[in-house]
BANU-417552 format. One record per residue (C-alpha): chain; y, x negated, z negated. Coordinates in Angstrom, 2 decimals. Each point is the difference from the previous one (the first is absolute). Layout:
BEGIN
A,Y,X,Z
...
***
This chain:
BEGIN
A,29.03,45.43,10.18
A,-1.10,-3.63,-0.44
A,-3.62,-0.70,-0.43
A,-1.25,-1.30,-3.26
A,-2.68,-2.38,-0.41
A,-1.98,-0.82,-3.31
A,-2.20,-2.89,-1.16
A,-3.62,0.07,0.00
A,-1.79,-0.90,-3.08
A,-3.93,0.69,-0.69
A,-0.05,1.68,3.49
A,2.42,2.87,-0.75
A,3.76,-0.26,1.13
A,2.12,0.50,-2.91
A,3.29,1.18,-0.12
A,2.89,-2.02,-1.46
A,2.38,0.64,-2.63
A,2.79,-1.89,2.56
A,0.14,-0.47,3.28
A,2.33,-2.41,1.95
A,1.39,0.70,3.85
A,-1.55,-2.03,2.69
A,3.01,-0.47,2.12
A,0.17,-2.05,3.54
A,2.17,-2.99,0.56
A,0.70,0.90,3.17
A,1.35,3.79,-0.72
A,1.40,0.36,-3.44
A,-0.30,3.65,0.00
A,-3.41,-0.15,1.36
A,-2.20,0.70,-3.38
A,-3.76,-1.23,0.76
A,-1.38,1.75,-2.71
A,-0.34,0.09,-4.02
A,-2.41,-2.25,-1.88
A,-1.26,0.44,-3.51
A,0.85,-2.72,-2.41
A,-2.89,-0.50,-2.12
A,0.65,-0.74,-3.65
A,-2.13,-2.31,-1.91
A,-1.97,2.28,-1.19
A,-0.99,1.10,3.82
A,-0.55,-3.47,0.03
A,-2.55,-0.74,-3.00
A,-1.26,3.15,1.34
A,-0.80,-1.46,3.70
A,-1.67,-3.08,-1.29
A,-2.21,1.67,-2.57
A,-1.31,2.35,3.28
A,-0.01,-3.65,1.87
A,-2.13,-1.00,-2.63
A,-2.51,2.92,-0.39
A,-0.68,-0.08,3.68
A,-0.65,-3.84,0.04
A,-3.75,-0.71,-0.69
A,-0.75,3.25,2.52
A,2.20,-1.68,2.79
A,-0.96,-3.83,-0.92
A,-3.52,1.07,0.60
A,0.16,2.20,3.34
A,-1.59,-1.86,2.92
A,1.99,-1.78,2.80
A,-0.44,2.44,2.26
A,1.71,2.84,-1.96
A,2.79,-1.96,-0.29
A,0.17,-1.28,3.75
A,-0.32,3.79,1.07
A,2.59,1.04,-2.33
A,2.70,-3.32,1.46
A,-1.12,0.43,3.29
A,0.76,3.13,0.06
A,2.93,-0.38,-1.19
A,1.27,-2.22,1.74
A,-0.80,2.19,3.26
A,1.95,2.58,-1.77
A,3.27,-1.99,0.27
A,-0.57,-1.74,3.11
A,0.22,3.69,1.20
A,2.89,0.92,-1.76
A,2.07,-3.50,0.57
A,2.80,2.13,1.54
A,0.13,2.48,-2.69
A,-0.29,-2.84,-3.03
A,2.53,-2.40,2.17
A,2.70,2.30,-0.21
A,-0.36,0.99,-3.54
A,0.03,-3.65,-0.75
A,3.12,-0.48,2.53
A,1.90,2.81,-1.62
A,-0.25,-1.11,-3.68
A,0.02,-3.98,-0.12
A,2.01,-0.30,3.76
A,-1.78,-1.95,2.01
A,0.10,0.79,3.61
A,-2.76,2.61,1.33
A,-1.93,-2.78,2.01
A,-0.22,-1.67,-3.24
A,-0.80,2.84,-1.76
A,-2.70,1.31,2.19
A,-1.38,-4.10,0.32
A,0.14,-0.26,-4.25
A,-2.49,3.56,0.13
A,-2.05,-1.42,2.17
A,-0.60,-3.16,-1.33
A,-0.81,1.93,-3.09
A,-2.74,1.79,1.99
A,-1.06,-3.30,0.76
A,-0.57,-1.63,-3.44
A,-1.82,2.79,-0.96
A,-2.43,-0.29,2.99
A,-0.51,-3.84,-0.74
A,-0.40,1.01,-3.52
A,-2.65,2.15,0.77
A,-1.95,-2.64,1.10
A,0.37,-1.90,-2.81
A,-1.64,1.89,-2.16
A,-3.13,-0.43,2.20
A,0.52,-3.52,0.03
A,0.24,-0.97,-3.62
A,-3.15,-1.81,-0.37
A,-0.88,-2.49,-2.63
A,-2.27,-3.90,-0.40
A,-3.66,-0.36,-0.97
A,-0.33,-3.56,-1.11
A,-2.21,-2.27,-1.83
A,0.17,-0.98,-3.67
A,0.00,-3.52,-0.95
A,-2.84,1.39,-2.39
A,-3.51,0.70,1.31
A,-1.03,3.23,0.45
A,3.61,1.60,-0.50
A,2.41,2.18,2.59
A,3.47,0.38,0.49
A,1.69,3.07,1.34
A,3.97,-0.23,0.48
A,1.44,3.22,0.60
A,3.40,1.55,0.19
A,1.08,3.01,-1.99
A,3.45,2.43,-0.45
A,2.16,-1.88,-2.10
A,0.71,3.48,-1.75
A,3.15,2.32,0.08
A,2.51,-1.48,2.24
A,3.75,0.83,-0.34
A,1.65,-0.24,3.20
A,3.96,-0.24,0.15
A,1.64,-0.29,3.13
A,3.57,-0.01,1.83
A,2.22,2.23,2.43
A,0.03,-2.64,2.58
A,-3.23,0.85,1.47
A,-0.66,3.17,-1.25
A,-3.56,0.76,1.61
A,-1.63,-3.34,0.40
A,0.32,-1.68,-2.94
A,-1.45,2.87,-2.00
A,-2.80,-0.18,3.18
A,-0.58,-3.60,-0.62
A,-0.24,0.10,-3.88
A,-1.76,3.74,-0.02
A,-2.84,-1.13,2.51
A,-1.82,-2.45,-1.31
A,0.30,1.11,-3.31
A,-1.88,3.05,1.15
A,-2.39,-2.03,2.38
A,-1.34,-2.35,-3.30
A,-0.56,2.82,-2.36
A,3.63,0.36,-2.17
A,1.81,2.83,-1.12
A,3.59,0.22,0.50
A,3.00,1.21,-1.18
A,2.82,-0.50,2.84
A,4.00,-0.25,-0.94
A,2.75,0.20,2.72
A,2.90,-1.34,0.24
A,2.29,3.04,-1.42
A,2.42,-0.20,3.24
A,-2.59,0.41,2.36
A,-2.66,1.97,-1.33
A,-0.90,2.65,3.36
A,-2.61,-2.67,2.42
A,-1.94,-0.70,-3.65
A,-0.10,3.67,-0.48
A,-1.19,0.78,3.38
A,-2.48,-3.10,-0.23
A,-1.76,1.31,-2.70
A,-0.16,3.40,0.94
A,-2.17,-1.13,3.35
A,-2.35,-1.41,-2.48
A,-0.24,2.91,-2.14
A,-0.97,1.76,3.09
A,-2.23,-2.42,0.99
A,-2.66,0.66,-3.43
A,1.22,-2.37,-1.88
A,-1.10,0.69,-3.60
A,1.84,1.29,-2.54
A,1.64,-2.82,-2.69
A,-0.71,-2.93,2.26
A,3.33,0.19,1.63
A,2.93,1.38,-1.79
A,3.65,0.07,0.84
A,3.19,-0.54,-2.58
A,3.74,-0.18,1.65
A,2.58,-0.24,-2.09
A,2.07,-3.03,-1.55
A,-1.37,-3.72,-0.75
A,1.31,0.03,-3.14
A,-1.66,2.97,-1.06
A,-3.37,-0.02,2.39
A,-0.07,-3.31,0.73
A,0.30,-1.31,-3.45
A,-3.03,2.58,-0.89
A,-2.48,-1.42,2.28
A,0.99,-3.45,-0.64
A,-0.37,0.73,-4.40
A,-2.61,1.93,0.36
A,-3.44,-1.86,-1.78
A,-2.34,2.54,2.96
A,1.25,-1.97,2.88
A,-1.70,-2.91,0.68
A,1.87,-1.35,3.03
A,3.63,0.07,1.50
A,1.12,-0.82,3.54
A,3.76,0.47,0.28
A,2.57,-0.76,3.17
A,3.64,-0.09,-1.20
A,2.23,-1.89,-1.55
A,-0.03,-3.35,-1.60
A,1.76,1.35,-3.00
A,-2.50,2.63,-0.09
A,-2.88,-2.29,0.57
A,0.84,-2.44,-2.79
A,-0.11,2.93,-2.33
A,-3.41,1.45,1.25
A,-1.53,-3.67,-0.35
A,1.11,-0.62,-3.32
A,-1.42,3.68,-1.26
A,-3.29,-0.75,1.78
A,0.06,-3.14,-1.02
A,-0.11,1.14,-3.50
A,-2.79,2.81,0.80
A,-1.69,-1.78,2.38
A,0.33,1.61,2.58
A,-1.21,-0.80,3.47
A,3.13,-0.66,2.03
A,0.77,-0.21,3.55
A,3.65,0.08,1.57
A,2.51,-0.77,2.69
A,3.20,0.01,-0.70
A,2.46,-1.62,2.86
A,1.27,-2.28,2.00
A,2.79,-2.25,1.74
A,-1.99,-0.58,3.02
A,1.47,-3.19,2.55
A,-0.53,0.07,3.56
A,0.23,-3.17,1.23
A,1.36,-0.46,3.77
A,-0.18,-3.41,1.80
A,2.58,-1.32,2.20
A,-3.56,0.01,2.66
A,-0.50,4.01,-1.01
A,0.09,2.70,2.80
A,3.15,1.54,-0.58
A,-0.77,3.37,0.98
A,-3.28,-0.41,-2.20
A,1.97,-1.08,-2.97
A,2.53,2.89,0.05
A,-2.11,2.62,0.74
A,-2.46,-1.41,-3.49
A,3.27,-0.04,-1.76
A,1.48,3.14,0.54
A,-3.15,1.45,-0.62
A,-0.94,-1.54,-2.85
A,3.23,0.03,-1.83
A,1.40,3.59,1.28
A,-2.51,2.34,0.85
A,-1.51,2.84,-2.60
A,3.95,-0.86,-1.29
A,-0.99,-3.25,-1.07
A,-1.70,1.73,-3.10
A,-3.25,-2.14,0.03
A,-0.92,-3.01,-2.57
A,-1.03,-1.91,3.63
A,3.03,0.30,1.51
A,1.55,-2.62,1.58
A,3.02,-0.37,-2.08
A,0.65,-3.87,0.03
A,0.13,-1.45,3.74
A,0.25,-3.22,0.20
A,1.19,-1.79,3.46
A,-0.08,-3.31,1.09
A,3.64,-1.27,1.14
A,-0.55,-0.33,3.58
A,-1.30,3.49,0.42
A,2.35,1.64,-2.90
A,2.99,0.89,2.38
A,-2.11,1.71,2.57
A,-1.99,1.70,-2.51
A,2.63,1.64,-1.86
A,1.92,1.03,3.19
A,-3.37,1.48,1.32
A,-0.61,1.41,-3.40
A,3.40,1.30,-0.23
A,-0.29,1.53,3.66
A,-3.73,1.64,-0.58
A,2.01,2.14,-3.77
A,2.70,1.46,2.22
A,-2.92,1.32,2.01
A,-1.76,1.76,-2.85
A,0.13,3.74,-0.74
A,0.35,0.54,-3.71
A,-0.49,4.11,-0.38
A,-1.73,2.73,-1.06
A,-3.72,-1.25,-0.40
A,-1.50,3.28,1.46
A,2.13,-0.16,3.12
A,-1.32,-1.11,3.10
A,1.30,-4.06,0.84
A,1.07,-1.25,-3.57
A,-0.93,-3.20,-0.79
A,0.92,-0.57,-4.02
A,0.17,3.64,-1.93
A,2.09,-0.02,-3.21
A,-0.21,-2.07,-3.49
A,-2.21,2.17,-2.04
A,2.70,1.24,-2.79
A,3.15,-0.84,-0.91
A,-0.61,-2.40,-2.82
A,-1.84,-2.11,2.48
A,3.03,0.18,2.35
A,2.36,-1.39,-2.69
A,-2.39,-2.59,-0.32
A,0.12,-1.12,3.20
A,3.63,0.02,0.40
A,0.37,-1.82,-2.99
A,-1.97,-2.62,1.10
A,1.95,0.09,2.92
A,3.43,-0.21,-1.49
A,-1.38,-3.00,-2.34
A,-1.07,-1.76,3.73
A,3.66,-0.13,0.80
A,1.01,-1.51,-3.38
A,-2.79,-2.84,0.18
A,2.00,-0.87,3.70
A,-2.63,2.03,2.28
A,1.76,1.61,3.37
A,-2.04,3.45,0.12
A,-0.77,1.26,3.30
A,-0.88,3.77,-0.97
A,-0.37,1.90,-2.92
A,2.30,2.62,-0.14
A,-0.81,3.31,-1.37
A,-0.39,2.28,2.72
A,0.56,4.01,0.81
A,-2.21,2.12,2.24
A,-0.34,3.50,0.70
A,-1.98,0.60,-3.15
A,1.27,-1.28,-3.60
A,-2.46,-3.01,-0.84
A,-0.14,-3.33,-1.13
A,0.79,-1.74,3.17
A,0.67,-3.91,0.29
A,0.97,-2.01,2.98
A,-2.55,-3.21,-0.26
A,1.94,-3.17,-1.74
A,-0.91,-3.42,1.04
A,1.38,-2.42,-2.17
A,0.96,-3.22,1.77
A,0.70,-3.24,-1.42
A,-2.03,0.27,-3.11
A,-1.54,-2.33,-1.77
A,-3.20,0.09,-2.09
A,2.08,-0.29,-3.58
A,1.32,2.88,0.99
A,-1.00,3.48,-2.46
A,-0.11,2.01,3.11
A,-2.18,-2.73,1.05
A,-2.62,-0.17,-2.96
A,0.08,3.61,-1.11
A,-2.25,2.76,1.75
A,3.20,2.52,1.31
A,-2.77,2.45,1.78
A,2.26,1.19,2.59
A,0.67,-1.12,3.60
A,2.16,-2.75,-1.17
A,-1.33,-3.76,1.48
A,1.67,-3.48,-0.71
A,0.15,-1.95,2.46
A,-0.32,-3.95,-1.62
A,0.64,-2.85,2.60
A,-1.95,-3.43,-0.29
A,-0.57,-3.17,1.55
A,-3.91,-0.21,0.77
A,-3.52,1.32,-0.68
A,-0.30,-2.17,-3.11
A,3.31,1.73,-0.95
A,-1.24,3.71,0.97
A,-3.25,-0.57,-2.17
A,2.09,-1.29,-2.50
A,1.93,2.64,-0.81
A,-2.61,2.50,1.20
A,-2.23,-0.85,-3.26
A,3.11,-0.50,-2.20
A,-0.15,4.03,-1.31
A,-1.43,1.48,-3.48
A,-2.13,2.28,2.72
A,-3.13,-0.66,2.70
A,-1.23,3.63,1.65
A,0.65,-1.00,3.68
A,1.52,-2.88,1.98
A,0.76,-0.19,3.94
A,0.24,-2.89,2.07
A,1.16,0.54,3.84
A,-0.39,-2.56,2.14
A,-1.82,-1.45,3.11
A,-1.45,-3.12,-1.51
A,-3.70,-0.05,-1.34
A,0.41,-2.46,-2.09
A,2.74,1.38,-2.15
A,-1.57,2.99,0.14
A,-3.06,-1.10,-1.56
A,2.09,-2.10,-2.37
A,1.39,3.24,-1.18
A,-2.79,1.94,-0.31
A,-1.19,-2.35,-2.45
A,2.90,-1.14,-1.62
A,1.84,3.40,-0.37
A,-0.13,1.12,-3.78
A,-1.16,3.59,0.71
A,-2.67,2.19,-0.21
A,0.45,1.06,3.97
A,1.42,-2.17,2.34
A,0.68,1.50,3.71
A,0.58,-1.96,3.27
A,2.79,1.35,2.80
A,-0.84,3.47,-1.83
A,2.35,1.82,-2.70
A,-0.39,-0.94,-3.60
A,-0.83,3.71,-0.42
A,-2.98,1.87,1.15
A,-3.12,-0.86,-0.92
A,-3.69,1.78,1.18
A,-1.89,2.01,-2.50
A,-3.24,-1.87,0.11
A,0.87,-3.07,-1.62
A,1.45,-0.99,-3.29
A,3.49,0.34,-0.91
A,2.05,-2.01,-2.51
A,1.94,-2.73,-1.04
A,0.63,-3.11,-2.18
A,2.49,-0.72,-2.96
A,2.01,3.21,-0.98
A,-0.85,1.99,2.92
A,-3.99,0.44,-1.17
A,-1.83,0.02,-3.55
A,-3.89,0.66,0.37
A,-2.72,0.76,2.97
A,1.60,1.03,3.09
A,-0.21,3.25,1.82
A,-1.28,1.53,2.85
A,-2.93,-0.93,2.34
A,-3.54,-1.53,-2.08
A,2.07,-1.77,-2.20
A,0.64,3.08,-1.99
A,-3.01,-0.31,-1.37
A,1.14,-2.90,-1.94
A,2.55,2.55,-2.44
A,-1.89,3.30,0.43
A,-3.63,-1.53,-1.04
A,-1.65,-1.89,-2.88
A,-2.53,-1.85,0.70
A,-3.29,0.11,-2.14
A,-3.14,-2.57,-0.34
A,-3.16,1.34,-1.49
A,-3.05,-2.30,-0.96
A,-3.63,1.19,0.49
A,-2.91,-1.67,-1.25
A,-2.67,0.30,2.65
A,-3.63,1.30,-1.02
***
């Protein structure tokens, strides 16, 4: 019989009055599990315990709540294998994905221990004799966290621990398709003594979840990774209730290669960044863009390096790019695909592919002889489809590099120092990576972009502060 699993609001799991399959990309008769959809009034429910248990959790010390992430985190670093392939069986990355995603989780909430013993504050002098100034930092307040199926246990890890490690409640929604690794996330800290109210757990449907958080007059902040549709919607309703607001929300990433690049260097960073985890990630690289001495030999190699790829299963032993993670995604990408060949694109690629297993399996396209007026140029596809856009020079390749309506990451390969260092300063993105994939990015620093990729702080690393803090003065008159 397949398992059930419920939300947890106020620090009881409740049951649902629906529950939706959990099934695996890879394996369509493989049923992960049942969640609970919460309805909105699970919802109002959640953030009224997320409210009640905020001044109790706002004032605990540092050290409760660096015990409580540390531990944790420990927690899944010991369990990466188990947590890797429940994440690999419902979203479809491959296993050594999955098991690297848990443990990066781990390790946010290890770092994020620490920062809650690190949050200090200034002392400083008035301009006015005999008067103090204390700046402090303080929870912002009940913090609505909505996040997607792409990375389905560290983005909840990244959003999750430092709201807990500055003092917030928080009331966590899913993405729907993918709700298991959350699940299993928050069940760790549950086990871990984490009070009851201050984390509490809604799956379900945006439109009926998500829009519940984001009306709702208790919550005081909102950090969202989707869509930009989506994201235009949450920032006009927060807007209006003013709202704090942090999000991330895409990308159509460039990587850059030089007619000096390493060639080997250059393809490897490419198919990386543009096919791996299925080429579901806002920093992949889904725009490369060749100078024309090195273009030929680049898309031969490129071309060359695909036939060499193992798409599969993403539990089995030697695949390199699992499944799309449902089938509307798959029609999206072959859509895209299909519109590549009516803008004049030659795809190398792309076909829809059968395996042992029924899944969502798709041969990587790479679409050469595309230009950057192109739709499948401009719009984020989010599947391992890359266009391939010849030009004449560096001036050309920054060019057309900046020319997008996005800026999360941008990749430059190259041996040259001085158009490397051009880049990196000229490059119109919130991360800019040298001779390394557009994607993958270390926990301990911030994360974000520019234009419509970003709106607010950024995450991850001390900057985190920035969205999950408010900072206070207070004046003292001496004697």
């Amino acid at each position: 019989m397949t398992a059930r699993h419920d939300n947890l609001i106020g620090g009881k799991w409740v049951q649902g009055s629906e529950y939706a399959p959990n099934v695996n990309p890879s394996d369509l008769s493989d049923i992960v599990g049942e969640y609970a959809r919460a309805t909105a009034a699970d919802t109002h429910a959640a953030i009224a315990a997320a409210k009640d248990a905020l001044h109790a959790w706002s004032r605990s010390t540092p050290q409760q709540r660096f015990d409580l992430l540390d531990a944790a985190g420990t927690r899944i670093l010991a369990e990466k294998e188990r947590l890797g392939r429940l994440l690999s069986r419902e979203e479809g990355k491959t296993l050594a994905e999955g098991i690297g995603e848990a443990a990066r989780a781990g390790q946010i909430f290890k770092f994020f221990a620490g920062e809650a013993l690190r949050s200090g504050g200034e002392a400083i002098t008035s301009v006015r004799p005999g008067v103090g100034i204390e700046i402090t930092r303080e929870a912002v307040g009940v913090v609505g966290l909505i996040t997607p199926w792409n990375f389905p246990i560290a983005i909840p890890a990244w959003k999750i621990a430092p709201a807990l490690a500055w003092g917030n409640t928080v009331v966590l929604k899913p993405a729907d398709l993918v709700p298991g690794s959350a699940h299993a996330l928050v069940e760790i800290l549950v086990d871990a003594g984490l009070p009851a109210g201050v984390l509490n757990l809604v799956m379900g449907r945006g439109s009926v979840v998500g829009e519940a958080i984001i009306g709702s007059p208790d919550v005081n902040a909102i950090s969202f990774t989707g869509s930009v549709q989506t994201g235009k919607r949450i920032a006009l309703a927060c807007a209006e209730s003013g709202k704090k607001l942090q999000m991330e929300m895409g990308g159509k990433n460039p990587l850059v290669v030089l007619d000096d690049a390493d060639l080997d260097v250059a393809v490897g960073a490419a198919v990386n960044g543009a096919f791996f985890s299925t080429g579901q990630r806002c920093t992949a690289s889904s725009r490369l863009i060749v100078t024309e001495k090195i273009h030929d030999r680049f898309v031969e190699a490129m071309t060359a390096k695909l036939k060499t790829l193992r798409i599969d299963n993403a539990l089995k032993q030697g695949t390199d790019i699992g499944p799309v993670v449902d089938e509307k995604q798959l029609e999206q990408d072959l859509r895209y695909i299909a519109l590549a060949r009516e803008e004049g694109c030659e795809v190398i690629g792309g076909e829809r592919l059968n395996r042992e297993t029924e899944g969502y399996y798709l041969a990587p396209a790479l679409l050469v002889g595309a230009n950057n007026r192109m739709r499948t140029s401009r719009e984020e596809i989010f599947g391992p489809v890359a266009s391939v856009i010849k030009v004449g020079d560096y001036d050309e390749a920054l060019a057309v590099a900046n020319d997008t309506d996005f800026g999360l990451s941008a990749g430059i390969c190259t041996t040259s120092l001085k158009y490397a260092s051009h880049f990196k300063r000229n490059a119109e993105a919130g991360m800019v990576m040298v001779n390394l994939p557009t994607a993958g990015v270390d926990y301990h620093v911030p994360f974000g972009g520019r234009k419509g990729s970003s709106h607010g702080p950024r995450e991850q690393g001390a900057y985190a502060r920035e969205f999950y803090t408010t900072v206070k003065t207070a004046y003292t008159l001496a004697g």
